[in-house]
SETOR-274115 format. One record per residue (C-alpha): residue number from 0; x, y, z; chain. Coordinates in steps of 0.5 Angstrom, whole numbers, padded with zeros to 4 digits, always signed. Example, Ala and Ser with C-alpha at 12.3 -4.5 7.8 and 13.67 -1.06 7.14 Angstrom:
num_X_Y_Z_cadena
0_+0025_-0009_+0016_A
1_+0027_-0002_+0014_A
//
This chain:
num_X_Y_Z_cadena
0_+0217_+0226_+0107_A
1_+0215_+0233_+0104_A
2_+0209_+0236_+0107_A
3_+0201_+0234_+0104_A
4_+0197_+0241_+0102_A
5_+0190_+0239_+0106_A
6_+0184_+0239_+0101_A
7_+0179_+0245_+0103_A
8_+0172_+0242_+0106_A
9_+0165_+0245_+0104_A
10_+0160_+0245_+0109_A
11_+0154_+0245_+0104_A
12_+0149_+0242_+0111_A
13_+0148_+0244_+0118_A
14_+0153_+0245_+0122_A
15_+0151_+0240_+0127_A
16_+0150_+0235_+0122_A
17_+0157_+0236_+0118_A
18_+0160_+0235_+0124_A
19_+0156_+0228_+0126_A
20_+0159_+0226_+0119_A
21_+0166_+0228_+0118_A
22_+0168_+0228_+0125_A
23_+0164_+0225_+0131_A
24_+0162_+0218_+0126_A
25_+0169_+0218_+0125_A
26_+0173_+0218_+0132_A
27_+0169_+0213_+0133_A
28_+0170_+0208_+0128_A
29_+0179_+0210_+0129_A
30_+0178_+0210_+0136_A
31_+0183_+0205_+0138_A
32_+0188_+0207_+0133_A
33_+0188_+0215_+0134_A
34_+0188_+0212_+0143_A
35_+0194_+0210_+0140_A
36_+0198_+0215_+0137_A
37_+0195_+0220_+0142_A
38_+0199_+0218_+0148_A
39_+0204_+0223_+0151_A
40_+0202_+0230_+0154_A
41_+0204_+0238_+0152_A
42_+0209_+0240_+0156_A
43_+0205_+0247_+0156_A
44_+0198_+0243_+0159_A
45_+0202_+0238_+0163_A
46_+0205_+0245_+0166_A
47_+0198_+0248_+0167_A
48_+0195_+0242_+0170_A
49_+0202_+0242_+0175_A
50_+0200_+0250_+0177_A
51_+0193_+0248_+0179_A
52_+0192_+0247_+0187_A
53_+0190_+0241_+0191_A
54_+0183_+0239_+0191_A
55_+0181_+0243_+0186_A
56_+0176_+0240_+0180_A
57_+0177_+0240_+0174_A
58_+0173_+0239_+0165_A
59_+0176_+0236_+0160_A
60_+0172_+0238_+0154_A
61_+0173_+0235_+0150_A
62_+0178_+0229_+0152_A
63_+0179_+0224_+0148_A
64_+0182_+0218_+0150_A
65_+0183_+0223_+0157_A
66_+0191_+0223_+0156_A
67_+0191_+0228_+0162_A
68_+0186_+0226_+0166_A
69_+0191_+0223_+0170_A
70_+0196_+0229_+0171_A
71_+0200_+0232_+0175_A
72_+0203_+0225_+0175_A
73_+0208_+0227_+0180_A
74_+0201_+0229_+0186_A
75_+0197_+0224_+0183_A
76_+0190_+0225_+0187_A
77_+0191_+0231_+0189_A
78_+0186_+0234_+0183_A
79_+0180_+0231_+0180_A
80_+0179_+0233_+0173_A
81_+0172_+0230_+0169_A
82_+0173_+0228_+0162_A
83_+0167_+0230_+0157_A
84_+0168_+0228_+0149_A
85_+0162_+0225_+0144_A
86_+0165_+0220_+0141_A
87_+0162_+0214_+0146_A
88_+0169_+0209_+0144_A
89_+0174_+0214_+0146_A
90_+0171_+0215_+0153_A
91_+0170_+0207_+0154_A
92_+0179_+0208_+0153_A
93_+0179_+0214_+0158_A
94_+0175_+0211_+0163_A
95_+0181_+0207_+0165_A
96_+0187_+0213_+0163_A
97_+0193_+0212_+0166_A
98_+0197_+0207_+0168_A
99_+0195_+0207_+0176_A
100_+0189_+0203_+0174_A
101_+0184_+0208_+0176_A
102_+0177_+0209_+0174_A
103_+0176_+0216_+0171_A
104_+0170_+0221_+0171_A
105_+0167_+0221_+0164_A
106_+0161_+0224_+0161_A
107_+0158_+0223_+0154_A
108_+0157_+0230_+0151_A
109_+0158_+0236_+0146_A
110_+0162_+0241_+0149_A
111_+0156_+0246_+0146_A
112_+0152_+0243_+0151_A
113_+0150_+0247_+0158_A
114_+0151_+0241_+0162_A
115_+0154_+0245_+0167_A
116_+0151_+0250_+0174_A
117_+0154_+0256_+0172_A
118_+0162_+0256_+0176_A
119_+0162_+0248_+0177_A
120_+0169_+0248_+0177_A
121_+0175_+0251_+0178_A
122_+0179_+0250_+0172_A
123_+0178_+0247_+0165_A
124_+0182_+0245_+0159_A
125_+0179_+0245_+0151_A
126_+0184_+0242_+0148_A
127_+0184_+0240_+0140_A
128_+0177_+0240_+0140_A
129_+0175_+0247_+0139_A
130_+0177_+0246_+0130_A
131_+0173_+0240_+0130_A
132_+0167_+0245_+0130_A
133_+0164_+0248_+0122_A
134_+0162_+0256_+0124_A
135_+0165_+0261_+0127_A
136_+0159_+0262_+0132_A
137_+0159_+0255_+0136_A
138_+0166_+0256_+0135_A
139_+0166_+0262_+0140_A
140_+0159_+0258_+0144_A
141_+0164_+0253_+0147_A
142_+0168_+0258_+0149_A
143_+0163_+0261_+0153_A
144_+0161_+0254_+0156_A
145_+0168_+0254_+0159_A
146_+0169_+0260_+0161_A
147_+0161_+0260_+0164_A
148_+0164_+0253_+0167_A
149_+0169_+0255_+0172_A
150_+0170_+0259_+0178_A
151_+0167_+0267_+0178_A
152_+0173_+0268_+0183_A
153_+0178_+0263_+0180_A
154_+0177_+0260_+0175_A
155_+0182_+0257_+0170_A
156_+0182_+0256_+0163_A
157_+0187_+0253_+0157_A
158_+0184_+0252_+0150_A
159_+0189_+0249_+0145_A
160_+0188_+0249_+0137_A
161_+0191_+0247_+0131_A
162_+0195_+0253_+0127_A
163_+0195_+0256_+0119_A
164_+0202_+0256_+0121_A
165_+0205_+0249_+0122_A
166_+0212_+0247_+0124_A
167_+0218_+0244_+0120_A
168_+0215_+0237_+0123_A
169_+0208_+0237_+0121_A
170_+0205_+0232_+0117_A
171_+0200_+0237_+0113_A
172_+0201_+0244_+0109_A
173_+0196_+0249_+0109_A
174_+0196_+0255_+0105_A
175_+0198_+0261_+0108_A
176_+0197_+0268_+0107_A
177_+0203_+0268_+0102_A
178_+0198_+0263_+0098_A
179_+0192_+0267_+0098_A
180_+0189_+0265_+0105_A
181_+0185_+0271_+0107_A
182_+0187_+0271_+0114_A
183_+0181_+0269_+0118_A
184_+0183_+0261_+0119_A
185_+0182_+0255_+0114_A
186_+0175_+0250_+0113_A
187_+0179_+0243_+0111_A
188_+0179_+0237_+0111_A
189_+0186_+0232_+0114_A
190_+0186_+0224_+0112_A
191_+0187_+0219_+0117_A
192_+0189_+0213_+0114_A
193_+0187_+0206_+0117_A
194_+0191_+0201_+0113_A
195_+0191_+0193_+0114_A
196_+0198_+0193_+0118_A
197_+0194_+0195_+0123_A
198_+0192_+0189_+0124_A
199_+0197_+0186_+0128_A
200_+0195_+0191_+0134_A
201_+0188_+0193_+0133_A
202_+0182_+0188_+0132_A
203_+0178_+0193_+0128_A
204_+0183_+0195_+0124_A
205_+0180_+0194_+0116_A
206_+0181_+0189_+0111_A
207_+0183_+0194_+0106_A
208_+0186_+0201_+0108_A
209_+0181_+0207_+0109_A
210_+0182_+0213_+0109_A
211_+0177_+0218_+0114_A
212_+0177_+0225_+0112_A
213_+0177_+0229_+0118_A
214_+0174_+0236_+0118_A
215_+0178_+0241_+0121_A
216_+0178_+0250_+0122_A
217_+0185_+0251_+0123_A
218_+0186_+0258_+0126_A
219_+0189_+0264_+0123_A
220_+0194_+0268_+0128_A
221_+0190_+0272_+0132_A
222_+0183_+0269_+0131_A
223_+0183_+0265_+0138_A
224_+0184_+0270_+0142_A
225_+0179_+0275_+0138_A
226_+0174_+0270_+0140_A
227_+0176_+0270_+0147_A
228_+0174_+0277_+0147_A
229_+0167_+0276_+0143_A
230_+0166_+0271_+0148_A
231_+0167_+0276_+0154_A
232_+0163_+0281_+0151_A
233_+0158_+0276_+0151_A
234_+0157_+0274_+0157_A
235_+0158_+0282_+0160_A
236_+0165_+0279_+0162_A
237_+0170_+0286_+0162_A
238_+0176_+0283_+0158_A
239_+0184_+0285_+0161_A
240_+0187_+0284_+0168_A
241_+0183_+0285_+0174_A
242_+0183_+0292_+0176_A
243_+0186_+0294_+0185_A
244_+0179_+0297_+0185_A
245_+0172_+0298_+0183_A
246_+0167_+0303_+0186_A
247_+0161_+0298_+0183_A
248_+0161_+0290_+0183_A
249_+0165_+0287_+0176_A
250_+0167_+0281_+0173_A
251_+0171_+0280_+0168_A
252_+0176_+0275_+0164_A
253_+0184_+0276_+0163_A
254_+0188_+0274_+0158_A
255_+0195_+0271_+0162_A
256_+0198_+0267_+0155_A
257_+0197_+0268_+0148_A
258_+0202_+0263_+0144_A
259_+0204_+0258_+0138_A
260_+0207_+0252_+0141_A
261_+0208_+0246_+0135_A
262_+0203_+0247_+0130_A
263_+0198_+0250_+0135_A
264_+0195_+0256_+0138_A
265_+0194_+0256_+0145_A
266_+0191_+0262_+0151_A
267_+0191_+0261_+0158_A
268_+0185_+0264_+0161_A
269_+0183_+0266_+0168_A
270_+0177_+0269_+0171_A
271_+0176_+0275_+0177_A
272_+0170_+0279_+0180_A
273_+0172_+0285_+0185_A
//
């Protein structure tokens, strides 16, 4: 099946109400279905998850049905990674993520919210969140919310976004640069159709197919990590690999990966201070 252009979103409210009602209100009436088909974890974030040291504690902003709040898989307990996401419904699934019958950590949040102290953890993930949010500007806030979250000293970070650039796989076509786009991401909307065959699986499923469109930024090449550093310039954070030494007291951010993986945009982060 050949690929569908997406349609342009027009953000013609506040930013915070255009979100309650072309992303939030939706996730929660999907819920179930979208737990459904979001079941297996990235092989980069499971890897990132695998490098964390034992006893370190970690947010998931953004988590959805908390697929990766089990991981690693192969050490479980070894690490304790909290949950956050603003959709009530999804939550009540993470709450019992995994297969070990575990109760996880969940908060009901925003991910624009300073819900918490200042390096109250050591590591942190943002993935798939971050396009769901209407403007440039609280795009970079929830980068900084992660960055404020983690350890000063240590404090790891990996944030994921859906990409302009899509694979061969990918279910979507977004117009590119070669069909006019502008280079600075992309405001649309991405459907998800709810049909009456789910109703073998699902008890919420429709009488009649719905189709919920979903509001999405998808990220032009480049864009994640220029917000990476206007959020560093923010916060006083010196951008680049933490120097041998320093006649003054600093803290700054690294950029230790920028890539594309499968329709996304990805950087890992980590923070230091000499």
């Amino acid at each position: 099946m050949a690929p569908k252009e997406v349609t342009p979103a027009v953000i013609d409210e506040e930013p915070e109400v255009y979100e309650n009602r072309n992303v939030h209100m939706i996730y929660d009436d999907i819920a179930s279905h979208f737990s459904s088909t979001r079941y297996k974890p990235w092989p980069i974030i499971a890897n990132f998850i695998s490098s964390i040291p034992v006893g370190w504690i970690g947010l998931d902003s953004g988590t959805g049905n908390g697929k990766y709040l089990p991981l690693p898989l192969d050490r479980p307990g070894e690490l304790w990674t909290i949950g956050l996401d603003r959709s009530i419904n999804l939550l009540k699934i993470a709450r019992t993520a995994g297969s070990s019958g575990m109760v996880r950590e969940v908060v009901w949040g925003n991910v624009l919210d300073n819900a918490w102290r200042p390096d109250a953890f050591d590591y942190a993930i943002s993935i798939a969140t971050i396009h769901h949010l209407a403007t440039h500007d609280r795009r970079r806030k929830a980068i900084e919310r992660l960055i404020q979250a983690v350890a000063t000293n240590h404090g790891r970070v990996l944030i994921y976004v859906w990409a302009i650039e899509q694979d061969e796989l990918s279910k979507r076509k977004i117009p590119t640069v070669e069909d006019g786009h502008d280079g600075h991401g992309k405001d649309v909307v991405v459907p998800w159709v709810f049909s009456t065959q789910l109703r073998k699986t699902s008890q919420s499923a429709p009488e009649k197919p719905q189709t919920f469109n979903r509001y999405y930024h998808m990220f032009a090449k480049g864009e994640l990590s220029g917000l990476v550093a206007e959020a560093a310039r923010e916060l006083g954070l010196k951008l680049g690999p933490k120097p041998e030494s320093s006649k003054e007291s600093v803290e700054g951010l690294e950029i230790i990966q920028n890539g594309w993986e499968r329709s996304n945009y990805y950087v890992e982060l980590k923070r230091w201070t000499i």
